[in-house]
C-alpha positions, 0 to 999 in steps of 0.5 A: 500500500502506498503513503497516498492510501495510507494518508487516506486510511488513516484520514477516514478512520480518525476523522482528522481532516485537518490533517490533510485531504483524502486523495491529496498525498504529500501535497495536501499533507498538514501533518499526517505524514509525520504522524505516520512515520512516528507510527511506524518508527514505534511499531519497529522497536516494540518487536523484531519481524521478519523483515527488520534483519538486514545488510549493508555492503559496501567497497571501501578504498585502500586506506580508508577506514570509515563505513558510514551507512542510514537506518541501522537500529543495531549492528551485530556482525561486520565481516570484510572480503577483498580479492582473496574471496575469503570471507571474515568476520571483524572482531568488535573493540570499543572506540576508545580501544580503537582509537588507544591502539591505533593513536598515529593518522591513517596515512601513517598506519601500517595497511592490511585486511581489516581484523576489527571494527568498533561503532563511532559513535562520536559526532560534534558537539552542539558548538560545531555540529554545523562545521562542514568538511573542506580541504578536498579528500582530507576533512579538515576544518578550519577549527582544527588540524589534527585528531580526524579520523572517523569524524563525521559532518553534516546531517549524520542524525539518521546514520550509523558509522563504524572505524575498521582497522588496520586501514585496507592495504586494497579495495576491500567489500565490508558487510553490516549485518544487524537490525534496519528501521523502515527508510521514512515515507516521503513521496506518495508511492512509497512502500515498507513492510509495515505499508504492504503487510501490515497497513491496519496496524500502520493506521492503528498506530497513526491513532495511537499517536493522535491520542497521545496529543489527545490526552486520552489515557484510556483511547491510548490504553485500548489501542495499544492492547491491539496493536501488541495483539496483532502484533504477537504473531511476528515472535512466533514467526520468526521462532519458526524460522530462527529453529526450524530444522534444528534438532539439537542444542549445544550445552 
């Protein structure tokens, strides 16, 4: 289903037409569209589904070490193949680990496949977030010189990023595997699971939200009985499918 039929759905259950027009899409849109989104941002952390385990797979240059990539709940594994064809898994370390055994540039670090990574969680402070990277391949800023690696500029809020290490001495493929969040709907054809499989629980929490401005503690309570009711399948979908065909369990 896309964003068009679901701003109409949701329009005709609630009765909130001055959140935009039946028909309309984005364009007619006065806020219903991020009231959707907040709905399904929701509906993602309230229980894993099928459709929420991902990869992200990206070439990385020789010498570069920073892996950014958008709308990853959770990194759970990271594994690097180059022309050897051998896939291998990254052992993960803490960034101030990383950054303590690996202190001199990158330029200067001795090169090979990469055998770690660690999650950079590291962005700017309020008093530089707005700094921009300048000085071609390099990101440099005017405010400072040294200290770069992993730094992150620019509009980072819905990205992840990871440092792997040593720095690649060739071009090396680099996999995250984990858990993905539904890119946001923006255009009046986009799709996610939530839309396709389960477009009721998309206007059930649409709802939900809009009682939550409301005030109404008991509209909030019922709707969120139902929505974990409809919800409770996916655990036992994906118990299905995490044990089908095993027999036996290691001690």
């Amino acid at each position: 289903m896309s964003l068009t039929a679901v701003i109409d759905l949701c329009l005709e259950r609630s009765g909130r037409y001055d959140l935009g027009t039946v028909g309309g899409g984005i364009a007619a849109d006065n806020g219903i569209v991020a009231y959707i989104n907040g709905a399904i941002h929701e509906l993602e952390r309230m229980i894993d589904h099928p459709k929420c385990f991902g990869r992200y797979s990206v070439d990385i240059a020789a010498g570069v070490v920073d892996v950014p990539f958008q709308y990853c709940r959770a990194v759970q594994r990271v594994w690097m193949m180059n022309v050897d064809g051998e896939l291998t898994p990254l052992s993960k370390w803490t960034l101030p680990t990383l950054r303590a055994a690996y202190p001199e540039p990158v330029s200067e670090l001795t090169a090979g496949p990469p055998e770690i990574y660690a999650i950079n969680y590291m962005t700017f402070g309020p008093q530089q977030d707005t700094l921009t990277a300048v000085g071609g391949a390099s990101p440099y800023t005017a405010e400072f010189t040294y200290d770069t690696t992993g730094l992150v500029f620019g509009d980072h809020y819905s990205d992840t990023n990871i440092i792997v290490m040593p720095p690649p001495d060739q071009t090396t493929t680099i996999t995250v595997e984990g858990l993905f969040e539904a890119q946001p709907l923006a255009a009046n054809v986009d799709e996610n699971f939530w839309t396709e499989r389960e477009s009721g629980l998309v206007v059930q929490a649409t709802s939900l939200h809009l009682e939550d401005d409301l005030r109404n503690s008991q509209g909030q309570s019922d709707k969120h009985l139902t929505i974990k009711r409809r919800m409770a399948g996916f655990h036992g979908d994906l118990t299905q499918q995490r044990f089908a065909g095993i027999t036996q369990f290691g001690g």
